[in-house]
C-alpha positions in Angstrom: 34.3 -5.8 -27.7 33.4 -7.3 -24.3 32.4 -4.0 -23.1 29.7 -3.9 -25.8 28.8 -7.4 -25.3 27.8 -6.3 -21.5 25.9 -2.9 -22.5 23.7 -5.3 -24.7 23.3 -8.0 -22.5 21.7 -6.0 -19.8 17.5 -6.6 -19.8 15.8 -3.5 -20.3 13.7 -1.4 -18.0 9.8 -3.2 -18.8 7.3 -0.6 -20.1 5.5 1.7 -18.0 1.8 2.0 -18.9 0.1 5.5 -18.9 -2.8 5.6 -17.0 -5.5 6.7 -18.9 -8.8 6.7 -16.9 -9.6 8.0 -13.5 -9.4 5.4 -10.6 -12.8 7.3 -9.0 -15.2 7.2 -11.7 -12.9 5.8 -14.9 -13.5 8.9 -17.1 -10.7 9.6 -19.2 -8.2 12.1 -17.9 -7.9 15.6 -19.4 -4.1 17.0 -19.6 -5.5 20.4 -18.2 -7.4 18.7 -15.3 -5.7 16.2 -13.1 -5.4 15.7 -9.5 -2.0 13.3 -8.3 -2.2 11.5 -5.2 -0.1 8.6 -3.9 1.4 7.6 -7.4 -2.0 7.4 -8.9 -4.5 10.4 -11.3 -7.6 11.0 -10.5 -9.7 13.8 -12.5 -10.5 15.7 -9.3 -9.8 15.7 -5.6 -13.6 14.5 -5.3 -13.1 11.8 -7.1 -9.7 10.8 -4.7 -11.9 11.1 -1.7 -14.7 9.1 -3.2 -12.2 6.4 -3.9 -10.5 6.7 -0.5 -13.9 6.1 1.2 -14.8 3.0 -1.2 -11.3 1.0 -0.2 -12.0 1.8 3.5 -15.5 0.6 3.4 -15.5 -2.5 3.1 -13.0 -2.9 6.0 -15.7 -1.2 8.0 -18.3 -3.6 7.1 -16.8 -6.6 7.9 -16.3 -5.4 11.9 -19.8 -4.7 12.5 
């Protein structure tokens, strides 16, 4: 009995959402069509670079 007791007890693993949308240009991702880069879906590798060069940007901004 205790050894159920402990199975149970344990908290389970939260839920993992699915992205949906590309991070580039937040159109919905086809199945067919996706390009995986650093833990994250973009719809195509243009897309990743366009979102690269937006985050670094702003960093480049500020020092001029």
């Amino acid at each position: 009995m205790a050894d159920t007791e402990q199975k149970t007890a344990t908290p389970e693993q939260p839920a993992v959402e699915k992205q949906t949308n590309c991070l580039g240009c937040n159109k919905p991702l086809k199945k067919l069509r996706t390009y995986y880069r650093n833990g994250k879906y973009y719809c195509t590798k243009k897309c990743w670079l366009k979102a690269v060069k937006k985050k670094e940007a702003p960093e480049g901004e500020q020092a001029k």
